[in-house]
N, C-alpha and C positions, 0 to 999 in steps of 0.2 A: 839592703836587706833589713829585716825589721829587729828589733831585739825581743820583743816578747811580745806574747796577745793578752790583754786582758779581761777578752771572753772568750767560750768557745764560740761565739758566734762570728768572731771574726775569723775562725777558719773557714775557706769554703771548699765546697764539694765540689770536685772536676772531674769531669770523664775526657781521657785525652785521644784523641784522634793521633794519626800519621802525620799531620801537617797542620792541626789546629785543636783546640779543645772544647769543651762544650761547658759551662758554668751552670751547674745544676742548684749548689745554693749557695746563696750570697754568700761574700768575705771580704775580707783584706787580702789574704796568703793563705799557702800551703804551708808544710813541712816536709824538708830534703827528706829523702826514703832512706840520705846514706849519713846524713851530720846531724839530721833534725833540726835544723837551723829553720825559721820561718823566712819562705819567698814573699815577697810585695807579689798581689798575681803581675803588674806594669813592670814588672821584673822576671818573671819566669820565661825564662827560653828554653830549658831541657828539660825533656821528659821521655818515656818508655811506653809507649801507649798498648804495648801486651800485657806489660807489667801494673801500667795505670800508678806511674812512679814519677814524682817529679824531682829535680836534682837542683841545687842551688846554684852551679855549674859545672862548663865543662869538665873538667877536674874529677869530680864526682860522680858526671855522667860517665865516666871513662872507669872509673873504679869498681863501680857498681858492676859494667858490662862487663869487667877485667874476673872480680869474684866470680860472677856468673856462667863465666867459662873456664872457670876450676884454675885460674893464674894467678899470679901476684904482680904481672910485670914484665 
């Protein structure tokens, strides 16, 4: 994972699919929807593509889905 960006241009814009994503504008990374941490995109494997949310990991992809049905656990 990256430690920081030092433009906004290396954030990029994703539209995520079921089983793939689509890279609308250039980047480095995203940022987790659930720690903010920034993804390398050669690193991103989770994401929520109703939500159009990417997660840093499974971990986060699990917490996220966990809030989202009103649990803690």
């Amino acid at each position: 994972m990256l430690d920081r960006v030092n433009d906004q241009n290396e954030l990029a814009s994703v539209r995520y699919f079921a089983n793939d994503l689509e890279i609308l504008r250039p980047g480095r990374c995203v940022r987790c929807a659930v720690s903010g941490q920034l993804i390398a995109l050669e690193d991103l494997r989770y994401w929520n593509a109703e939500r159009q949310e990417a997660y840093a990991s499974a971990e986060f992809a699990l917490q996220r889905w966990q809030a989202l049905q009103g649990g803690d656990g």
